[in-house]
C-alpha positions as CSV (number, residue, x, y, z in Angstrom):
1,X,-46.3,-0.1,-4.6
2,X,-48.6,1.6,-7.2
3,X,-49.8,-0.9,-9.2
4,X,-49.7,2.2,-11.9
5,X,-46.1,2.3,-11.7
6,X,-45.5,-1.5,-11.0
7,X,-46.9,-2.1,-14.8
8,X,-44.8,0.1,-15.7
9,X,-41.5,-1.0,-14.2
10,X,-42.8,-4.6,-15.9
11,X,-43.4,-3.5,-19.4
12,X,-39.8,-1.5,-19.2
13,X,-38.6,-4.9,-17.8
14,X,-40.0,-6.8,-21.4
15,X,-38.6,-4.3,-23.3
16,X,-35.1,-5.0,-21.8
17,X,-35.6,-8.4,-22.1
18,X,-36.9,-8.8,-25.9
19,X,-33.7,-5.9,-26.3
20,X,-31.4,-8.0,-25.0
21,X,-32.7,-11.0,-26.8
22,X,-32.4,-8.9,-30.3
23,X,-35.8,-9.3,-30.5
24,X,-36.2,-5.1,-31.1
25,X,-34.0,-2.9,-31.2
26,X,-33.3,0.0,-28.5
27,X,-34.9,3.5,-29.1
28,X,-32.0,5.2,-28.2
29,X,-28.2,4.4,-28.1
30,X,-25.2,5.9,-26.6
31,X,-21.2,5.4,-28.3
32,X,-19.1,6.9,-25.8
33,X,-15.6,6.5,-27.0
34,X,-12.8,6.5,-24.7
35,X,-10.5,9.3,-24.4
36,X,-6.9,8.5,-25.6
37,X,-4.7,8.9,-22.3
38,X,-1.7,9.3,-23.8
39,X,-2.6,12.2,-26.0
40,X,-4.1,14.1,-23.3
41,X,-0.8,13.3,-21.2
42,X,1.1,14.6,-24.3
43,X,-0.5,17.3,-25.1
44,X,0.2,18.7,-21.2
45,X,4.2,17.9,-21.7
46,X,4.3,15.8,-18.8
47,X,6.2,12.8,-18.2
48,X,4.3,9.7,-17.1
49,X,5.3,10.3,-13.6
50,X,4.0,14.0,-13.4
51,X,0.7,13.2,-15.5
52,X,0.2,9.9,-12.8
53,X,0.5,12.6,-9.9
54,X,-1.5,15.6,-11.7
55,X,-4.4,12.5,-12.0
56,X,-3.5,10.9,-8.6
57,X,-3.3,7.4,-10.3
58,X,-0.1,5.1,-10.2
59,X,2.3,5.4,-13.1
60,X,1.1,1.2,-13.7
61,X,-2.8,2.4,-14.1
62,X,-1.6,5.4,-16.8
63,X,0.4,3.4,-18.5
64,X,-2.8,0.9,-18.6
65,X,-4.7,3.4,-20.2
66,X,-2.2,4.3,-22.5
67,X,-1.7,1.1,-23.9
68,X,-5.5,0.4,-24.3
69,X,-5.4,-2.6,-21.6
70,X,-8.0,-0.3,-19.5
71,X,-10.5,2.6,-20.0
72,X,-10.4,5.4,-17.4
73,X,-13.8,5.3,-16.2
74,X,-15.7,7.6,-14.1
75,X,-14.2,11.0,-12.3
76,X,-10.9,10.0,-13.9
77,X,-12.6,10.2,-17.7
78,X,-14.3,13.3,-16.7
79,X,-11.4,14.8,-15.6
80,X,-9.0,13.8,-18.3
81,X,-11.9,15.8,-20.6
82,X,-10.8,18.6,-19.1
83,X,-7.7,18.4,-18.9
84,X,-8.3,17.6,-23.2
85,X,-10.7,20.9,-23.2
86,X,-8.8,23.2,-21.4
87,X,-5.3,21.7,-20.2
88,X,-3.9,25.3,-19.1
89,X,-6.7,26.0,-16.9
90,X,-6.9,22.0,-15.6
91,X,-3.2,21.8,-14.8
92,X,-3.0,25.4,-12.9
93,X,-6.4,24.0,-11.0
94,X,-4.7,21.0,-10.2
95,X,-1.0,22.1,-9.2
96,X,-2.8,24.7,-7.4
């Protein structure tokens, strides 16, 4: 390895460490709040059943995220965005 870059990925590691430690504070910092499941599924007019299907997740995992026990997380966020954004367009995409 470069020896270049290897200082580098060592500094970056401090950093991290005195970050983590609260001995500085991060230069940048991301709040990502979670979407609210059950206004999205609301907003579509589905039941819990259809929603679960439209999302291909069981009816247990919705109601999960519903009741703030779990965050969806990954494709299943992104895709629940849509569905927020533009739920015409997402559910005739998806029953399609």
């Amino acid at each position: 390895m470069d020896k270049k870059l290897f200082g580098e990925l060592v500094t970056s590691l401090e950093e991290a460490k005195a970050i983590s430690k609260g001995k500085a504070a991060p230069s940048r910092r991301f709040d990502v709040q979670p979407i609210d499941a059950k206004a999205v599924r609301e907003q579509t007019g589905l039941s819990q059943i259809e929603f679960a299907k439209l999302m291909r997740v069981s009816v247990k995992t919705l109601q999960n995220w519903e009741q703030h026990r779990r965050n969806p997380t990954g494709p299943a966020a992104a895709l629940l965005k849509i569905v927020a954004t533009a739920p015409e367009v997402a559910l005739k995409s998806l029953h399609g």
